[in-house]
C-alpha positions in Angstrom: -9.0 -21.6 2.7 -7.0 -18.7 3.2 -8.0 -15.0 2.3 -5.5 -14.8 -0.5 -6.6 -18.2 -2.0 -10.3 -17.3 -1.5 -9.1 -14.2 -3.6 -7.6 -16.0 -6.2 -10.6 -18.7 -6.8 -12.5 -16.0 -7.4 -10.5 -14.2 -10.2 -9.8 -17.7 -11.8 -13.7 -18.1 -11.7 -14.6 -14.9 -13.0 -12.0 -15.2 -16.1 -12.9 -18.6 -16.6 -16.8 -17.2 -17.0 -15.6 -15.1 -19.1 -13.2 -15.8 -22.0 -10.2 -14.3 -19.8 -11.7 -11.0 -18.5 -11.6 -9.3 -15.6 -13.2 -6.7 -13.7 -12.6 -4.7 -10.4 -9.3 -3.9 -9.9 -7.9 -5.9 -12.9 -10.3 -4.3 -15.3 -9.2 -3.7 -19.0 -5.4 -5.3 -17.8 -3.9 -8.5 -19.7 -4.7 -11.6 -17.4 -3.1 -15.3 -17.6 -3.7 -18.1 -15.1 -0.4 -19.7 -14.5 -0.1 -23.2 -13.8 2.5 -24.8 -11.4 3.0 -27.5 -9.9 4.2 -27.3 -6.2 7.8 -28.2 -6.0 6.9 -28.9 -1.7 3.7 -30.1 -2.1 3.7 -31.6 -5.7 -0.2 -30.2 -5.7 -1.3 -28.6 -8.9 -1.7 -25.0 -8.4 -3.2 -21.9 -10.8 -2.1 -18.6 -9.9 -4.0 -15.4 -11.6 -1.9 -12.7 -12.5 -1.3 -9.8 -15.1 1.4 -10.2 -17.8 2.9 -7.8 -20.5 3.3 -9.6 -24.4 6.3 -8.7 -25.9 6.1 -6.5 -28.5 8.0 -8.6 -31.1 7.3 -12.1 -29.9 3.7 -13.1 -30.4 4.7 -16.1 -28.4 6.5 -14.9 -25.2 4.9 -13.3 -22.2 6.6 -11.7 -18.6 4.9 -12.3 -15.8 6.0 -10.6 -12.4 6.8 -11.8 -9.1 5.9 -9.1 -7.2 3.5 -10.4 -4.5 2.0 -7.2 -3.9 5.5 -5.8 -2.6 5.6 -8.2 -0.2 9.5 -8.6 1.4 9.4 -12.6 -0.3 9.3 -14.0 -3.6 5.8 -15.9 -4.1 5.6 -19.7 -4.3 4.4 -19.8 -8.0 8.1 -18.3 -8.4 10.0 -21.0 -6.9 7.5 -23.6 -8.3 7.9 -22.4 -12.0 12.0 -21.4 -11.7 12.4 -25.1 -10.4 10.7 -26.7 -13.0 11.7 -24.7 -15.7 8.2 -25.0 -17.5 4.6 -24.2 -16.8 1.3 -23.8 -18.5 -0.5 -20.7 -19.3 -4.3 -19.9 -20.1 -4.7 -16.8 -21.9 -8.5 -16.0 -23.5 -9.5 -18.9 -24.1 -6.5 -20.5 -25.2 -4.2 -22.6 -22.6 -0.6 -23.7 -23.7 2.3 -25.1 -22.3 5.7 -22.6 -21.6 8.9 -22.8 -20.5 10.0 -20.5 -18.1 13.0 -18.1 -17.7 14.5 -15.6 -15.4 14.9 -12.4 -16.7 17.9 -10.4 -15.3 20.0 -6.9 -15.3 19.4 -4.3 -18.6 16.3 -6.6 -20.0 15.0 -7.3 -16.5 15.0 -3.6 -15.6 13.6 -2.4 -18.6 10.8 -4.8 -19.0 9.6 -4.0 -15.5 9.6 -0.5 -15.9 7.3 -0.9 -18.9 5.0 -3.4 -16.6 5.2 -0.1 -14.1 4.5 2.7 -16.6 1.6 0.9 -17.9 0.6 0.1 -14.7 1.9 2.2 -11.7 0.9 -0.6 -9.1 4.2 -2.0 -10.1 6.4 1.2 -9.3 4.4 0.7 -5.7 5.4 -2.7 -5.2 9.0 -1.9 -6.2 9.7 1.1 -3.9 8.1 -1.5 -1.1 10.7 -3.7 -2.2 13.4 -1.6 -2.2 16.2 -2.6 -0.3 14.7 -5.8 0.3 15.0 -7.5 -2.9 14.7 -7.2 -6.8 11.2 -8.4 -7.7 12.3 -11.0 -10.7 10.7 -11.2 -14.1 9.9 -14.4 -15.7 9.7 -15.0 -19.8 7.2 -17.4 -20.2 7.6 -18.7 -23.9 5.3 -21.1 -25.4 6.4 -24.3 -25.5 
């Protein structure tokens, strides 16, 4: 098992244990567990990660593939932009979504909301920089 999956297990444990919340670094931030199916592999695959509601949608949700502004998109990414759909747990709750890129104006401004609220995401971006645009996913239940 590799460090990052080792990593991950352990955050899907701990908000499985309990009802969706995390501590540590991810204390007090929104958490889903996405699930993908590997588009390579065809493995079923859950991949922790913070997400921002939308404010007027009570059934839509952006994730962000930023991968710790890593120079590469993650695999979750390609998995869930191939398929087109997904399934999310959020709380307690766990729902099937289907997924869409967001891009230009809404892309930009919905990131830079994920960033203000959380300035991790304005690090990952300048890390990015140059390199590539980290893309933002609407995840809408399905």
């Amino acid at each position: 098992m590799t460090e990052t999956q080792d990593w991950n297990s352990q955050i899907i444990a701990e908000f499985r244990a309990n009802e969706g919340r995390v501590g540590g670094p991810f204390e007090g931030a929104p958490m889903t567990l996405v699930h993908n199916r590997g588009r390579k592999s065809g493995r079923d695959l859950v991949s922790p990660m913070m997400y921002l509601a939308d404010e007027q949608d009570p059934e839509l949700i952006y994730v962000f593939a930023s991968k710790a502004g890593a120079p590469t998109n993650p695999d979750w990414y390609y998995n869930l932009t191939t398929a087109g759909k997904g399934e999310v747990e959020i709380g307690t709750q766990t729902y099937p979504v289907t997924v869409t890129e967001v891009t230009g104006a809404d892309r930009d401004r919905i990131y830079a909301e994920q960033a203000r609220r959380y300035p991790g995401f304005a690090g990952y971006e300048e890390k990015t920089a140059g390199i590539r645009v980290i893309p933002v996913l609407a995840l809408r239940r399905a």
